[in-house]
C-alpha positions in Angstrom: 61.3 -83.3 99.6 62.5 -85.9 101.7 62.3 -86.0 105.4 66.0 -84.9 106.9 65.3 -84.4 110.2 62.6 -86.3 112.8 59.4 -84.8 113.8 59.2 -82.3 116.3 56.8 -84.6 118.8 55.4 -81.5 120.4 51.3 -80.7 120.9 51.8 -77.9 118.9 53.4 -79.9 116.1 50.6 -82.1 116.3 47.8 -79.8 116.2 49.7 -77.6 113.1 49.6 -80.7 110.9 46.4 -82.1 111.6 45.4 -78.3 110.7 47.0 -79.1 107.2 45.7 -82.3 106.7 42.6 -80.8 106.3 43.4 -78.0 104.2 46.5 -76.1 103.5 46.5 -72.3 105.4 49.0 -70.0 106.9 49.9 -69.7 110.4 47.9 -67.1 111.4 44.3 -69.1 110.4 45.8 -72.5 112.4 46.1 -70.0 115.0 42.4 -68.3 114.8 40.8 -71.9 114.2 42.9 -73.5 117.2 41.4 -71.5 119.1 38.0 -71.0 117.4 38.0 -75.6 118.6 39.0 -74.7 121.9 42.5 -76.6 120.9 44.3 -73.7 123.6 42.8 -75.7 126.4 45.1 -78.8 125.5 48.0 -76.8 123.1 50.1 -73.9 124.4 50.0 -71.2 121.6 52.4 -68.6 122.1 53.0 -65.4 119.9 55.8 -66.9 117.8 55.4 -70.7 118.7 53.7 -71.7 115.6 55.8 -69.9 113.4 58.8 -71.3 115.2 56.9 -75.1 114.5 56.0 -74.7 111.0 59.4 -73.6 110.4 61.0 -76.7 112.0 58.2 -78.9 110.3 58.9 -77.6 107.0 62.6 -78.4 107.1 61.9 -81.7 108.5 59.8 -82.3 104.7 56.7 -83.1 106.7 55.0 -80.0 105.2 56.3 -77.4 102.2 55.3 -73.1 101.5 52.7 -72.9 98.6 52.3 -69.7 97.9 52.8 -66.2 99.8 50.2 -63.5 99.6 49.5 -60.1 100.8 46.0 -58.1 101.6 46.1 -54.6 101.7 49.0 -53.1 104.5 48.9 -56.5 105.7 52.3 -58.1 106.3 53.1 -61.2 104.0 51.1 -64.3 104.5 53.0 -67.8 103.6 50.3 -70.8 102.9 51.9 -74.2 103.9 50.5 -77.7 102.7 51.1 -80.9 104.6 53.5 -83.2 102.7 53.0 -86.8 101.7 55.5 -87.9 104.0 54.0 -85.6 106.7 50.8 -87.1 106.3 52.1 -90.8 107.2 54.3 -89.8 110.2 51.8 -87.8 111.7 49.1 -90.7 111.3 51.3 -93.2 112.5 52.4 -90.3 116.1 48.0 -90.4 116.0 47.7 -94.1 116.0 51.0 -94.5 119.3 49.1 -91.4 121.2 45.6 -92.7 120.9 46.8 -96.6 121.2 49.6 -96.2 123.6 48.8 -95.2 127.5 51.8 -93.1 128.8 52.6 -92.0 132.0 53.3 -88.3 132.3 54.4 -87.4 135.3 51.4 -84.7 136.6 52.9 -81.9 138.9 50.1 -82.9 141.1 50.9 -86.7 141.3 54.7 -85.4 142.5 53.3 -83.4 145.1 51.2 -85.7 146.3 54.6 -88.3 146.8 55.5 -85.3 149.3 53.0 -83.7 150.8 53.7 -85.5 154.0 55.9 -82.9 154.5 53.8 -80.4 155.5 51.0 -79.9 158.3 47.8 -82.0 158.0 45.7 -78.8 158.3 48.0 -76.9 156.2 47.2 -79.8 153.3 43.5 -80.1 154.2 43.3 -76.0 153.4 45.6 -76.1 150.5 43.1 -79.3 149.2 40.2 -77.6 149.6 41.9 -74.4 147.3 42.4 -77.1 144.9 39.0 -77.9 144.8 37.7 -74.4 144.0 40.0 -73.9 141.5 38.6 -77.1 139.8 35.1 -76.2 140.2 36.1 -72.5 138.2 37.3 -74.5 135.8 35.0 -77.4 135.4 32.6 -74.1 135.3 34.2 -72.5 132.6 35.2 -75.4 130.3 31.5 -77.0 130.6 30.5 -73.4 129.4 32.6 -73.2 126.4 31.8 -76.8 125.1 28.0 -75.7 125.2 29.0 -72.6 123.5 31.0 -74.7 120.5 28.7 -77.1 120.2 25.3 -75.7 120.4 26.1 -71.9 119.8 28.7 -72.3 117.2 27.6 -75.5 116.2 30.9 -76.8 116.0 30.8 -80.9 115.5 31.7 -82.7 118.7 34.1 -84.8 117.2 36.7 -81.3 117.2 35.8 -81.0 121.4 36.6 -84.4 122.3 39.6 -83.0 124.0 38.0 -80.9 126.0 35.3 -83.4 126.9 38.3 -85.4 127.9 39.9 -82.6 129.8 36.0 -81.9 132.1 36.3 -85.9 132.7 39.6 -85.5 134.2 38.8 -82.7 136.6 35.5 -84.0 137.3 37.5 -87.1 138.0 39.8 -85.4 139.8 37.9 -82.9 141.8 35.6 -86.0 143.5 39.0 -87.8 144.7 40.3 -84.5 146.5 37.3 -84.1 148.2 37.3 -87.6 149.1 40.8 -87.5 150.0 40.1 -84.6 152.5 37.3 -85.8 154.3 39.6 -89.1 154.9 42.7 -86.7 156.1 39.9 -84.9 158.4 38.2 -88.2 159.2 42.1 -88.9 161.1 41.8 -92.2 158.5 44.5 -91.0 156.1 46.9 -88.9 158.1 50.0 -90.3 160.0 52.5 -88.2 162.0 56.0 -87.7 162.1 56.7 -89.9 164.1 55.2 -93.2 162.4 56.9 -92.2 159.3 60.2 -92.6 161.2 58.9 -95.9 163.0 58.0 -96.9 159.6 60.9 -96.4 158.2 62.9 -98.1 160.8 61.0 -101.0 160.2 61.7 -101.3 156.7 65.5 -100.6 157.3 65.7 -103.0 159.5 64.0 -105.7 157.6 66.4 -104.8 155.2 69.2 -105.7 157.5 67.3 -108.9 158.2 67.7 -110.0 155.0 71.4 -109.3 154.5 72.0 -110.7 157.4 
């Protein structure tokens, strides 16, 4: 079948058909094994998401039903196989994601352009929340990569994401506590006040150079 319609360029989408290239299997097991990697740290898997997914990917012609099957009172189960068309587009989406830095526009990052307009302590305590919340979590995903891969003895190469993932809060975690001891440290911090002189300044240069 020929491709009709373009690829659905969501994580979901990406992670279903990588699931496929490996073998063909119904929803439920990409499901089970996207989480048995850990995948539901990076990939949002909702109740009918997938479904929803491998029905859009299958009318696109990137993959095609093989066979349905029931076990027992279970309901139906269809198997899907990644197509040959599939298989090219979704190595050629691999090659721009892995090849191609994008920016994507962290919630963080945007309230970080703002958070001028609250109160220095207010920030500095609201900073320092952040930072627990990323030691939890630096906690908990450095946990579950131990368990994977030398419990489970799953092969690194499917945790890279979430090896990724520690980097960036670990990353992340060292620049707010920098970033707080500079606000404290009165090096960071600026009032009111000399944001308005500020921007007088630079309205005024403007006029300056109209004039």
């Amino acid at each position: 079948m020929k491709a009709n319609t373009g690829l659905p360029r969501t994580p979901l989408a990406l992670a279903v058909m990588n699931l496929l290239m490996e073998q063909p299997m119904h929803p439920y097991e990409m499901k089970s094994k996207m989480k048995e990697r850990g995948h539901d740290q990076v990939v949002k898997i909702k109740g009918g998401s997938i479904y929803d997914t491998v029905e859009r990917l299958e009318q696109g012609g990137f993959i095609k039903s093989q066979e349905t099957s029931r076990e027992g009172r279970r309901p139906e189960r269809t198997v899907y196989a990644i197509t040959e068309a599939g298989r090219e587009e979704i190595k050629d989406w691999l090659r721009e994601l892995v090849s191609d830095p994008v920016h994507e526009y962290p919630q963080f990052a945007a309230a970080l352009a703002f958070v001028g307009g609250l109160a220095k302590e207010e920030v500095v305590r609201l900073l320092q929340l952040r930072t627990v919340g990323l030691e939890a979590r630096i906690a908990a995903v450095g946990t579950q990569l131990k368990t994977l891969t030398t419990d489970l003895r799953l092969p690194r190469l499917f945790v890279l994401e979430g090896e990724y993932g520690l980097a960036m809060d670990r990353a992340e975690l060292e620049w707010v506590r920098g970033t707080i001891r500079e606000i404290q440290a009165g090096k960071l911090w600026i009032t009111h006040d000399q944001m308005r002189a500020y921007q007088e300044s630079v309205e005024a240069a403007k006029g300056g150079e109209v004039g």
